[in-house]
LOTIRO-581831 format. One line per 2 residues: their letters; for each residue x, y, z of N, C-alpha, C. Coordinates in nm, 3 decimals, decimal comma. Layout:
REM LOTIRO-581831
A = X:Y:Z:X:Y:Z:X:Y:Z  ... $
This chain:
REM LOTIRO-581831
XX = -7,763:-2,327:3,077:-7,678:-2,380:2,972:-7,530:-2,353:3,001  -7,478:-2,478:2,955:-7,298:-2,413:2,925:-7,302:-2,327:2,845 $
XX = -7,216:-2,205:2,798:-7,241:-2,137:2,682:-7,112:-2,128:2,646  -7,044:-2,143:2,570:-6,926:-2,107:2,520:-6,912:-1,970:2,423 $
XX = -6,829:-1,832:2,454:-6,854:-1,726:2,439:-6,716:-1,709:2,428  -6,673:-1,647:2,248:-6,549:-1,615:2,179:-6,540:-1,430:2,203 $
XX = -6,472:-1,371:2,211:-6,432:-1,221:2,243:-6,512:-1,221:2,351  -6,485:-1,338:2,470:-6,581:-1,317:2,600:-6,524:-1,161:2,712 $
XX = -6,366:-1,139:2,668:-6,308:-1,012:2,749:-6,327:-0,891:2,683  -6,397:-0,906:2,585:-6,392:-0,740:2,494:-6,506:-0,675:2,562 $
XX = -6,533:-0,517:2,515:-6,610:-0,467:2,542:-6,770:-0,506:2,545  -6,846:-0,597:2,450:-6,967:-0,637:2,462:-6,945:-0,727:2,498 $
XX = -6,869:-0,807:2,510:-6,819:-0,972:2,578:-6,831:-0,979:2,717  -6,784:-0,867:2,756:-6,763:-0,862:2,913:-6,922:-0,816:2,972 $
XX = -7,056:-0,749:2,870:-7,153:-0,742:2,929:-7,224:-0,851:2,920  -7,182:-0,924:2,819:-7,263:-1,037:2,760:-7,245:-1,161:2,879 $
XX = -7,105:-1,189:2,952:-7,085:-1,280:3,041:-7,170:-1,227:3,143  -7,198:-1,131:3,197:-7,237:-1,052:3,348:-7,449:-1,160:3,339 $
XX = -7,470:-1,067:3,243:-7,632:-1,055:3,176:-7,608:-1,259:3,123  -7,570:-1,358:3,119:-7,538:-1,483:3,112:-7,550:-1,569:3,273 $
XX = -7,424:-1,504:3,306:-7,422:-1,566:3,468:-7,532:-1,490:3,563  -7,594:-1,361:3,519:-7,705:-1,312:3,588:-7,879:-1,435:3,582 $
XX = -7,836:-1,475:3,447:-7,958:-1,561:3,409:-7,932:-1,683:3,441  -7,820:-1,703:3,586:-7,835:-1,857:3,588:-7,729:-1,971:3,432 $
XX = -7,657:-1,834:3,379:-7,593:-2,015:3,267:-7,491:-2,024:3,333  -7,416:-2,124:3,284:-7,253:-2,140:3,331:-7,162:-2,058:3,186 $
XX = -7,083:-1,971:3,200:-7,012:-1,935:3,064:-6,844:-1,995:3,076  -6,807:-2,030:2,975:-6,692:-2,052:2,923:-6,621:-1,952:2,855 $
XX = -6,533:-1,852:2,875:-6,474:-1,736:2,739:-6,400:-1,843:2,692  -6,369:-1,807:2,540:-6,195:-1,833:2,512:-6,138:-1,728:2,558 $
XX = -6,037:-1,776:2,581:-5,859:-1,745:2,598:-5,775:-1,727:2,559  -5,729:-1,635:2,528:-5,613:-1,643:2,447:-5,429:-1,639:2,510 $
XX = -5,467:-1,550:2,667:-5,370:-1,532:2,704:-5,400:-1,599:2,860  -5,270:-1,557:2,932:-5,305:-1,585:3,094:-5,393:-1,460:3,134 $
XX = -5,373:-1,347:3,104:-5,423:-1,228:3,141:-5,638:-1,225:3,115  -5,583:-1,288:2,986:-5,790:-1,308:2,957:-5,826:-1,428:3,065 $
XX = -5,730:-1,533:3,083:-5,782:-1,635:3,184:-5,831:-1,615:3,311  -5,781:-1,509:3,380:-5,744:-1,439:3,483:-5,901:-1,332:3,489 $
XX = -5,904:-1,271:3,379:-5,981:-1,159:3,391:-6,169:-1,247:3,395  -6,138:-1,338:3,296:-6,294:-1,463:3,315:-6,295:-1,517:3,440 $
XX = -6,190:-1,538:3,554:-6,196:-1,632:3,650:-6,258:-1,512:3,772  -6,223:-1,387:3,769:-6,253:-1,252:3,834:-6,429:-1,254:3,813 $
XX = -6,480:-1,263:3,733:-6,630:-1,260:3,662:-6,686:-1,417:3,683  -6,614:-1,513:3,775:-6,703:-1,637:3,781:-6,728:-1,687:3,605 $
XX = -6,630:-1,714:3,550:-6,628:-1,733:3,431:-6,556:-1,873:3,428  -6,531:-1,939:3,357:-6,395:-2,071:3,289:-6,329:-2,006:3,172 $
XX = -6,216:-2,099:3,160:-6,199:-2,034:3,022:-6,150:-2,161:2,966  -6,137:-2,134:2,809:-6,065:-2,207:2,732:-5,986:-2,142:2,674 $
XX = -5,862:-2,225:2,657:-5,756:-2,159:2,576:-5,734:-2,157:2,464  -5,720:-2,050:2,372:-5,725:-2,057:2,197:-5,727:-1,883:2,160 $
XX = -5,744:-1,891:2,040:-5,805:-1,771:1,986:-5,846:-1,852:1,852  -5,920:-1,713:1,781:-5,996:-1,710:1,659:-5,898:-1,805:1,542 $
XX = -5,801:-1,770:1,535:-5,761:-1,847:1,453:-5,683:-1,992:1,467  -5,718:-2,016:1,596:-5,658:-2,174:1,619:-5,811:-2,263:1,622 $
XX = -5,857:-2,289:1,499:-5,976:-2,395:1,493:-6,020:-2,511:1,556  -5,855:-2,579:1,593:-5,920:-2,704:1,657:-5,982:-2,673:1,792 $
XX = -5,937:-2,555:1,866:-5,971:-2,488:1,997:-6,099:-2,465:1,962  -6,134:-2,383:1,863:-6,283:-2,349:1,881:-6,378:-2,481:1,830 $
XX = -6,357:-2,583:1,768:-6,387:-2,667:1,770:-6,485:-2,741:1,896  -6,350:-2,783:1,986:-6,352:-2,834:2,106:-6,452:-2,781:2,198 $
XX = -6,397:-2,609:2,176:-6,486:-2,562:2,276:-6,625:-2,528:2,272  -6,686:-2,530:2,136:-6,824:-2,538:2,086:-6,903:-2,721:2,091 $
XX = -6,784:-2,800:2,112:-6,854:-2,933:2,117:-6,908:-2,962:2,266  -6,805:-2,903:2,337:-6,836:-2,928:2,505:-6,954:-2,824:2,543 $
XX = -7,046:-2,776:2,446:-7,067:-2,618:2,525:-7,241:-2,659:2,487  -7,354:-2,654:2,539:-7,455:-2,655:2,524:-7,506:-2,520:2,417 $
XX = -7,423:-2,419:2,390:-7,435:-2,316:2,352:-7,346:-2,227:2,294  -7,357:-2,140:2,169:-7,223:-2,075:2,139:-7,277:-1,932:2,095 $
XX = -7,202:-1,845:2,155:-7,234:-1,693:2,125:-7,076:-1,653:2,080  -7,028:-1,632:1,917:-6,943:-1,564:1,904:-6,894:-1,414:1,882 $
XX = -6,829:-1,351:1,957:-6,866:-1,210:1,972:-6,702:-1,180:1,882  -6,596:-1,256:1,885:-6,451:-1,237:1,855:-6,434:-1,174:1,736 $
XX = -6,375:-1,087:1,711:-6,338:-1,006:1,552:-6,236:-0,937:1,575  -6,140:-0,912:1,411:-5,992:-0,866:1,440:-6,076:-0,728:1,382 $
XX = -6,069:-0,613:1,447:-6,115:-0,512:1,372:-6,000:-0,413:1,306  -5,913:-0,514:1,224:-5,813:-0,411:1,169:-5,875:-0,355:1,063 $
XX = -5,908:-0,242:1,032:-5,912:-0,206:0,914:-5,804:-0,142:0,798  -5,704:-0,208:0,813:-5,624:-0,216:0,717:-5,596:-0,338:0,674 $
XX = -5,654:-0,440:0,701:-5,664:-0,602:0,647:-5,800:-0,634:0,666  -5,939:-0,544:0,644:-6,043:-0,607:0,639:-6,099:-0,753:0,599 $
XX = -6,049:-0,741:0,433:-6,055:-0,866:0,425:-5,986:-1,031:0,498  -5,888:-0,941:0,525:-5,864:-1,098:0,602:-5,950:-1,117:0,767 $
XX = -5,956:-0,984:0,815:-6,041:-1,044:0,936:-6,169:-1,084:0,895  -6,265:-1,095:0,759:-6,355:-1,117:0,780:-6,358:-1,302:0,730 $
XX = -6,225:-1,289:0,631:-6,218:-1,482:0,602:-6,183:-1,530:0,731  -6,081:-1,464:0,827:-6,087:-1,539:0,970:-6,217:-1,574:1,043 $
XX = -6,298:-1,506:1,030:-6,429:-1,473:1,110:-6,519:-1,606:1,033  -6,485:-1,606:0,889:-6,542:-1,728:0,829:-6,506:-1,889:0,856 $
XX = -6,369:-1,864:0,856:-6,322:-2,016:0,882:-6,376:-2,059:1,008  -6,369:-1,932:1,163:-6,379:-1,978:1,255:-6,556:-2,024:1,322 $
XX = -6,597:-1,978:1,205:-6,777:-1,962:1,233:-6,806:-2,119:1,135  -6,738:-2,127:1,083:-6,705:-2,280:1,011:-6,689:-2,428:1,126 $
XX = -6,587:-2,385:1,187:-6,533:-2,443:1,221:-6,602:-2,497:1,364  -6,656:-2,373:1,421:-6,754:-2,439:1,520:-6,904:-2,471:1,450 $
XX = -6,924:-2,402:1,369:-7,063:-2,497:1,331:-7,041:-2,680:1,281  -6,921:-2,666:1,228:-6,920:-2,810:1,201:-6,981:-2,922:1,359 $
XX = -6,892:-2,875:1,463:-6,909:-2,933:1,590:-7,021:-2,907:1,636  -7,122:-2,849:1,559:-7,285:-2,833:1,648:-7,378:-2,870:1,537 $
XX = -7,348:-2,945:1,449:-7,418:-2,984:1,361:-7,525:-3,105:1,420  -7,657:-3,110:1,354:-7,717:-3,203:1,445:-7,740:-3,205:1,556 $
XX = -7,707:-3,095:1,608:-7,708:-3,084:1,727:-7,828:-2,989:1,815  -7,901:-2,933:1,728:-8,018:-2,860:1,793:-7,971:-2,739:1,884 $
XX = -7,826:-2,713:1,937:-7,781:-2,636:2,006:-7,789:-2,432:1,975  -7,805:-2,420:2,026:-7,824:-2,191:1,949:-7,682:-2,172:1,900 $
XX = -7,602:-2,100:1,833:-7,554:-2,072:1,800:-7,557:-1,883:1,694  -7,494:-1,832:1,811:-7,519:-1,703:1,764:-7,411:-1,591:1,738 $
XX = -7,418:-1,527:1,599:-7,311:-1,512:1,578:-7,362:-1,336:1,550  -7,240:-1,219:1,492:-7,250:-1,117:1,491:-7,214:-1,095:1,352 $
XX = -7,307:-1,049:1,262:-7,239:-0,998:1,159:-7,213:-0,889:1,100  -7,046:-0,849:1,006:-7,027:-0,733:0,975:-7,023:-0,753:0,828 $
XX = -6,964:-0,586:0,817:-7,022:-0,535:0,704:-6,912:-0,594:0,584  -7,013:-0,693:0,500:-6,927:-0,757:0,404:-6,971:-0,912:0,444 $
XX = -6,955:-0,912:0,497:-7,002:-1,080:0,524:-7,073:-1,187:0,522  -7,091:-1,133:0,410:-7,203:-1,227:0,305:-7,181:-1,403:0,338 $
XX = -7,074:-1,408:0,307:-6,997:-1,561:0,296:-7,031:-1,646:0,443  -7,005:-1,533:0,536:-7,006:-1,593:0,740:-7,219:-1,644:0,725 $
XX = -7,226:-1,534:0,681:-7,411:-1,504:0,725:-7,468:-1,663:0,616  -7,408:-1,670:0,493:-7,400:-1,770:0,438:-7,417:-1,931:0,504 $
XX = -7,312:-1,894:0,573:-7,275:-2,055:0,668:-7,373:-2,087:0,760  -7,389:-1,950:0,844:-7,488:-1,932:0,957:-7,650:-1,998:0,884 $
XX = -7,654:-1,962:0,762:-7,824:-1,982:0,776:-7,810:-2,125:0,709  -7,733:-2,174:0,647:-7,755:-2,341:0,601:-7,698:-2,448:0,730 $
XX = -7,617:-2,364:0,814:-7,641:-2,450:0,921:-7,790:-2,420:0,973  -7,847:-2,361:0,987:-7,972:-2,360:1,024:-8,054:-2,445:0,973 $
XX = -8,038:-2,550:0,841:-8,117:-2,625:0,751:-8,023:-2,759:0,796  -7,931:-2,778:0,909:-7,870:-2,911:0,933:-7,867:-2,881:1,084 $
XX = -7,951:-2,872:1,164:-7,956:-2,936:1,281:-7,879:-2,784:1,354  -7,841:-2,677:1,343:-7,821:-2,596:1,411:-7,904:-2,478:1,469 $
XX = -7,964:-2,427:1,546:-8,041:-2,303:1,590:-7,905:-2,169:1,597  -7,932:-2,115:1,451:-7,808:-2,009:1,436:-7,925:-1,874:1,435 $
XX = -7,879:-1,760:1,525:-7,939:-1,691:1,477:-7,823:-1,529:1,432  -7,830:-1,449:1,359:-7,754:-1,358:1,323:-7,812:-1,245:1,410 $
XX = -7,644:-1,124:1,477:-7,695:-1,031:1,493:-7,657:-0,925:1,490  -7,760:-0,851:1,410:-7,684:-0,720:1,328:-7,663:-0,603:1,431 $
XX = -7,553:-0,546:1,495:-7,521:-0,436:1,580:-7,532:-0,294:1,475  -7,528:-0,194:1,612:-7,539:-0,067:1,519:-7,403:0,034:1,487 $
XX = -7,393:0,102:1,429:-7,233:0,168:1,426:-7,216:0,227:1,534  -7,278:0,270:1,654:-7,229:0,302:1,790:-7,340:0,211:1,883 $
XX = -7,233:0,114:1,938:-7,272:0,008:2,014:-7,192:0,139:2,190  -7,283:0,201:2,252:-7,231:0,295:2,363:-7,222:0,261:2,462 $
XX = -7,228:0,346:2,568:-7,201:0,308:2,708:-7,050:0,324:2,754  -7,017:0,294:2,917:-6,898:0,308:2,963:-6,788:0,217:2,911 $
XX = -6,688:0,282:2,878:-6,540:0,168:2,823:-6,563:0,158:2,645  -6,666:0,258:2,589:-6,689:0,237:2,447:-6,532:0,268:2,364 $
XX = -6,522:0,201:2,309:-6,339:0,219:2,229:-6,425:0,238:2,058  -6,516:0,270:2,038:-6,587:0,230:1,903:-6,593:0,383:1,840 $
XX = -6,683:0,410:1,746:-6,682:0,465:1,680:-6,713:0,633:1,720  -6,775:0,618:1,823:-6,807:0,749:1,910:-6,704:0,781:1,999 $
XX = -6,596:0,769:2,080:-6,466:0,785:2,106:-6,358:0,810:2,004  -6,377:0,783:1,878:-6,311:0,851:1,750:-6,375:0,955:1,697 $
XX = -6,478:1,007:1,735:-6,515:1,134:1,682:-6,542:1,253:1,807  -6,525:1,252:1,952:-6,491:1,258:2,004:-6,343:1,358:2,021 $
XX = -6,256:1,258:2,018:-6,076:1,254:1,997:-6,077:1,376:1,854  -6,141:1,310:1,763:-6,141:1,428:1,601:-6,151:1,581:1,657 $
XX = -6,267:1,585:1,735:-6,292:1,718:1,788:-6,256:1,784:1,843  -6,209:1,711:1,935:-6,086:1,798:2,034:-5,947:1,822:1,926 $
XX = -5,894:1,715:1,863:-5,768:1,721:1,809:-5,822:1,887:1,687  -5,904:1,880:1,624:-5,955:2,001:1,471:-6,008:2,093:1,592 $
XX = -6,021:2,086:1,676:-6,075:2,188:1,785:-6,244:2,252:1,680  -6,329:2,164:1,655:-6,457:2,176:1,648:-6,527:2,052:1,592 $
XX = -6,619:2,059:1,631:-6,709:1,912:1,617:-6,780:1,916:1,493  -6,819:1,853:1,394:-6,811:1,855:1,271:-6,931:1,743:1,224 $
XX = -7,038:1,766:1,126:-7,127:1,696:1,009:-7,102:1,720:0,905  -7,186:1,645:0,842:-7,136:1,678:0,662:-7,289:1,728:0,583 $
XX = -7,277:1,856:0,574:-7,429:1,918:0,499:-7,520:1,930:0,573  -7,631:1,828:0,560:-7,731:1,921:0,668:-7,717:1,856:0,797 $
XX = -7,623:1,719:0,796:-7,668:1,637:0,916:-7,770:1,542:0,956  -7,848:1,562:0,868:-8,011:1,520:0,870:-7,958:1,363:0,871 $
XX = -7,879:1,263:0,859:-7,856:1,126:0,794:-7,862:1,105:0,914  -7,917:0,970:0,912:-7,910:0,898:1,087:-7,836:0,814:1,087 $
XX = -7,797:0,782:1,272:-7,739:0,671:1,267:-7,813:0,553:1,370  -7,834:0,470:1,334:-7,897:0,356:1,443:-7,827:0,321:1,609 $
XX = -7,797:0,338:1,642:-7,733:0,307:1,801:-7,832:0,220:1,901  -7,764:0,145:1,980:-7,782:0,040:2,141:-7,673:0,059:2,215 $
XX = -7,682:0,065:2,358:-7,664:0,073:2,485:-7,593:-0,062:2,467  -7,488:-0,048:2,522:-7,405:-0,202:2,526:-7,476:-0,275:2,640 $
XX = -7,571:-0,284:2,709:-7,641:-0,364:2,781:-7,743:-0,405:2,757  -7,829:-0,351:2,673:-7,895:-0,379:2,601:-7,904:-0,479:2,487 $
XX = -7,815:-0,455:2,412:-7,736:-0,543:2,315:-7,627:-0,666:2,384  -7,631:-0,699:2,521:-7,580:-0,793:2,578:-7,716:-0,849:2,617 $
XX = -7,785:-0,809:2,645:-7,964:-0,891:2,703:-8,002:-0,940:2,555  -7,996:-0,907:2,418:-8,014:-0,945:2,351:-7,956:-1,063:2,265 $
XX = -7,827:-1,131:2,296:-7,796:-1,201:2,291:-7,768:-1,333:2,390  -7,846:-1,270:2,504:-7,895:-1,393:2,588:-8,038:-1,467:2,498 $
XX = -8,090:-1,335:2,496:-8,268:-1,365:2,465:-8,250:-1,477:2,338  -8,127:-1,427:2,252:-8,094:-1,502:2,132:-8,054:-1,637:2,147 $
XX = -7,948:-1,606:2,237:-7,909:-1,774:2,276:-8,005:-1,891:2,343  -8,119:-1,809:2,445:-8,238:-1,912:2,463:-8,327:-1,922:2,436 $
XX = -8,372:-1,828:2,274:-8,518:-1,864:2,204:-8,522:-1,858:2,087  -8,417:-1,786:2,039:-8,465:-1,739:1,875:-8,447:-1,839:1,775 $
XX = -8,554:-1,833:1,717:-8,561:-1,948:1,635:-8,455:-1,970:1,538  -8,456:-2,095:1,454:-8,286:-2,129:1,349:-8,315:-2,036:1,231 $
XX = -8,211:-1,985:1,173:-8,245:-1,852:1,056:-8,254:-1,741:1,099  -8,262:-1,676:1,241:-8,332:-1,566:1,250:-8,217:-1,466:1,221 $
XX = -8,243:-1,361:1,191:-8,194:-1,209:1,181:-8,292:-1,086:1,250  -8,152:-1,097:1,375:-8,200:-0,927:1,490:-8,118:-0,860:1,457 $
XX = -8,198:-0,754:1,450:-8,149:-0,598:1,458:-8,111:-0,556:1,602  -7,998:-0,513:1,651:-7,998:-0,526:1,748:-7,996:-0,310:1,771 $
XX = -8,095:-0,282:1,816:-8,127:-0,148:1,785:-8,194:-0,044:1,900  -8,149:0,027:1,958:-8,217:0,092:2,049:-8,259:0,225:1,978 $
XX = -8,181:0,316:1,965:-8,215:0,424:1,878:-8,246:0,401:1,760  -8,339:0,402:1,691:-8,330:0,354:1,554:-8,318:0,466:1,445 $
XX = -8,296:0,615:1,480:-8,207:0,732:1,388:-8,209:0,810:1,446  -8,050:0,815:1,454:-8,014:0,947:1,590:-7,978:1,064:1,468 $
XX = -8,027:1,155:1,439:-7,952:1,279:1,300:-7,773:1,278:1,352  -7,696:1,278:1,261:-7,560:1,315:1,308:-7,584:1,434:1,329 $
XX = -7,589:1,496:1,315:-7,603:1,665:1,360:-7,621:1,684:1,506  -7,700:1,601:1,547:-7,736:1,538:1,730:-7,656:1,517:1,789 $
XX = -7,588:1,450:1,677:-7,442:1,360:1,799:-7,314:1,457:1,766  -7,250:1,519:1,647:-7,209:1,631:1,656:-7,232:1,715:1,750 $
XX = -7,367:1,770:1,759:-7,363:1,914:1,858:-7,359:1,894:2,057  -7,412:1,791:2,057:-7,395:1,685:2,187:-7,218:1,668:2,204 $
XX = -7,152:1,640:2,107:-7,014:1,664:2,102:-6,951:1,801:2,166  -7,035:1,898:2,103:-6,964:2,012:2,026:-6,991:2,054:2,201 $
XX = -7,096:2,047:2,256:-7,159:2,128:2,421:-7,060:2,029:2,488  -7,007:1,928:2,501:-6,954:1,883:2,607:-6,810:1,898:2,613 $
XX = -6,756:1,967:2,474:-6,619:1,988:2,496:-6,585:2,114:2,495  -6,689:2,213:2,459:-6,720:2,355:2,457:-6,610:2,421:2,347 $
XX = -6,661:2,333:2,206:-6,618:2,362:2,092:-6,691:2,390:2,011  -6,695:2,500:1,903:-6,810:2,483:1,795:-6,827:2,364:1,742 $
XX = -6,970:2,361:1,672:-7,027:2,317:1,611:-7,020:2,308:1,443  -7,006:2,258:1,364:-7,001:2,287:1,180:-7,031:2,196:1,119 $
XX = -7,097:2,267:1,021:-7,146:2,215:0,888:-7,032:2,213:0,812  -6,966:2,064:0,731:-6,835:2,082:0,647:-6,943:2,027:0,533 $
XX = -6,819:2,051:0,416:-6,906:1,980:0,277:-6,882:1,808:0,284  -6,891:1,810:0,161:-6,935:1,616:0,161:-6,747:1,653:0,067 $
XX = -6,689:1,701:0,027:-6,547:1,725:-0,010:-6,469:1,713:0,107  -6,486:1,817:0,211:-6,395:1,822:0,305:-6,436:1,750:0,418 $
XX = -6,530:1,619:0,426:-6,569:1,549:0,550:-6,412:1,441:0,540  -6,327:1,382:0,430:-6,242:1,283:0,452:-6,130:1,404:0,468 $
XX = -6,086:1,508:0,481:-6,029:1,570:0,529:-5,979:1,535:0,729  -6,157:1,574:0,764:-6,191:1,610:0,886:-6,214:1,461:0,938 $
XX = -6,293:1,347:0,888:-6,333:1,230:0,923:-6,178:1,138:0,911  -6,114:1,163:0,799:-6,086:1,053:0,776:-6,109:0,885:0,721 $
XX = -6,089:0,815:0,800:-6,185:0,663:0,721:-6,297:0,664:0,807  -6,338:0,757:0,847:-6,469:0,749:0,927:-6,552:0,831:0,769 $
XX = -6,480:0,899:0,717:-6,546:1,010:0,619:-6,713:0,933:0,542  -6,709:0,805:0,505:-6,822:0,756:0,462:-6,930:0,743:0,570 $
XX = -6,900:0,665:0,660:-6,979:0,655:0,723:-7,052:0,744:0,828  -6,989:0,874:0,828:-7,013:0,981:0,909:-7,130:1,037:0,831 $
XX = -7,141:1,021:0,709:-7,236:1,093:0,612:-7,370:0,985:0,553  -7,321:0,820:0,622:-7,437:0,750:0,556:-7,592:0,790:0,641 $
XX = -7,696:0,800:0,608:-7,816:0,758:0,688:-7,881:0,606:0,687  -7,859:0,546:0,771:-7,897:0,436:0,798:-7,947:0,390:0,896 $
XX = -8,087:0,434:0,903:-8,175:0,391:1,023:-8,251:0,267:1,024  -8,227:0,187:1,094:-8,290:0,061:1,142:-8,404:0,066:1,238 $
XX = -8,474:-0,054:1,171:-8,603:-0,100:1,288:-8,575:-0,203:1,417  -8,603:-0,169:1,500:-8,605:-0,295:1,615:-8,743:-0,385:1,663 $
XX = -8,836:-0,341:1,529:-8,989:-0,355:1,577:-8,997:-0,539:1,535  -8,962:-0,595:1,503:-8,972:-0,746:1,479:-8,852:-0,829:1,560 $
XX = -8,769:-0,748:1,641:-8,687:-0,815:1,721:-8,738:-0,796:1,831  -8,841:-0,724:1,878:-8,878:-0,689:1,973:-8,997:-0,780:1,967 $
XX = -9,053:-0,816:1,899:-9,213:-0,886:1,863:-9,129:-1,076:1,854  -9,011:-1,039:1,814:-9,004:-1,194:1,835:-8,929:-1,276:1,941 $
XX = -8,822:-1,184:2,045:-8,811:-1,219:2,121:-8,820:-1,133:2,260  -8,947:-1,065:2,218:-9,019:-0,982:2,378:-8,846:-0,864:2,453 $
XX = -8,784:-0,858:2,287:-8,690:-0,793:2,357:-8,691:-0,628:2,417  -8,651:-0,536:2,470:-8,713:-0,415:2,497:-8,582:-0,321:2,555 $
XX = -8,534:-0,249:2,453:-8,404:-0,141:2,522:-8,461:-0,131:2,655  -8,415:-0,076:2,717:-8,429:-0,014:2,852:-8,305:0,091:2,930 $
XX = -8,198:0,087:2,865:-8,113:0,143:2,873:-8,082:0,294:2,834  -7,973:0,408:2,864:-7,977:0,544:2,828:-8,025:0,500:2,657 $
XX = -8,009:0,595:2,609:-8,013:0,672:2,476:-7,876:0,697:2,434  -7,877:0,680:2,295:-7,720:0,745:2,270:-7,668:0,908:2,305 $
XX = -7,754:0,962:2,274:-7,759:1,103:2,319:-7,713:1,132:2,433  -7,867:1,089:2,528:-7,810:1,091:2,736:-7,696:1,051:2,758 $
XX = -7,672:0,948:2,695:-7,567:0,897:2,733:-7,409:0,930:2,681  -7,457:1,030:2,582:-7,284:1,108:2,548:-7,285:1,209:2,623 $
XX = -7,412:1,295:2,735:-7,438:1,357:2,811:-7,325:1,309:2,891  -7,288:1,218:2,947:-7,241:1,183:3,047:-7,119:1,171:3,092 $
XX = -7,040:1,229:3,180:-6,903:1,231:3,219:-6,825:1,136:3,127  -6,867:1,025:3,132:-6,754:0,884:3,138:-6,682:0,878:2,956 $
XX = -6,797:0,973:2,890:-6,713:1,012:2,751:-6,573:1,049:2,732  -6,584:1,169:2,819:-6,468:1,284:2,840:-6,344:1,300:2,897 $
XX = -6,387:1,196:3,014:-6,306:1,199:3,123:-6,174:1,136:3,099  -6,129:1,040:2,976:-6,003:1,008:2,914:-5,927:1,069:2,846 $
């Protein structure tokens, strides 16, 4: 397939093109700059030129494309809401151009985005194969800029690595290669409507990933209260304390998908955390 692929230079973008052109498709990124043009042409890539918020671009480039995997998001969180109406117009805007069209269309959704996931599944009832896919709060591996490199940085900066109470709350985590094979598998089978979990660990205890912290920077370890975690967290403070463990057992049963990759754990084991 052509595939046309939005945040094709970001961190899961760039595994998602590799695990694409490994399977034989042709990929297209958008573009936004000369520098992203440059960096897709390095990876046997094309590009198109645009970003998220120039529509007629994504338009175009979802009409020419046998296929669309959008990975693109502004992750400011100090204008949430507006990156997530951007994320709407632009998930709009190419479904219009694949309407009738029988083509996959696969998109990523975050937290709040009722309205995007909305669009996604009634195009699914007009001629689109959309399928949704839900990532975990540490999407890992080498070059991670996400949520585990901010707690990390916390630890060293408070000089000790830190949970809130017993720790016991989980968190769901995938191997960024993993979660790039899964949106191939998505783009060439999953049926219209579907919702994957995209999940390798399915509950890591924070307390795990704390003390895995705490041994690799050779800082204590602590129990803070659920008072003093936005102290120590910051805007991480909620989510450091949610438990939210996910299943991967029906994404796995429906498109024969199968982690294979480290563990979140092993894999904070590993030099390439630290070494920045």
């Amino acid at each position: 397939m052509r595939v046309f692929v939005t945040g094709a230079t970001g961190y899961i973008g760039s595994a998602v093109i590799r695990e694409l052109k490994n399977a034989g498709h042709q990929v297209v990124g958008l573009a936004r700059s000369d520098n992203s043009a440059a960096k897709l042409k390095e990876v046997g890539a094309d590009s198109h030129r645009g970003d998220i918020a120039d529509l007629d671009s994504l338009r175009s480039g979802a009409a020419a494309a046998d296929g669309v995997i959008h990975l693109a998001f502004n992750h400011d969180f100090s204008n949430f809401d507006g990156a997530l109406t951007a994320d709407l117009h632009a998930v709009e805007a190419m479904g219009s151009a694949l309407e009738g069209s029988g083509k996959p269309f696969v998109i990523t959704t975050h937290n709040n985005g009722v309205a995007t996931e909305n669009v996604v599944l009634s195009l699914a009832e007009r001629g689109v194969r959309t399928s949704i896919v839900e990532l975990c709060p540490s999407v890992h591996g080498e070059g991670d800029t996400g949520f585990v490199p901010r707690l990390i940085q916390i630890a060293k900066t408070k000089g000790f690595s830190a949970y809130v109470e017993a720790g016991t709350n989980r968190w769901p985590a995938v191997h960024r290669l993993d979660a790039a094979q899964l949106y191939r598998l998505a783009l060439e089978k999953a049926p219209a409507g579907s919702r994957l979990n995209g999940v390798g660990d399915e509950g890591v205890p924070f307390r795990d990933i704390a003390s895995v912290i705490g041994q690799q920077l050779n800082v204590p370890v602590v129990s803070i209260s659920s008072e003093e975690a936005k102290d120590y967290f910051g805007f991480l403070s909620t989510l450091a304390a949610l438990d939210i463990p996910k299943s991967n057992t029906e994404t796995q049963k429906l498109l024969k998908w199968k982690p294979v990759q480290l563990g979140l754990i092993p894999d904070l084991e590993q030099g390439h955390y630290y070494n920045n």
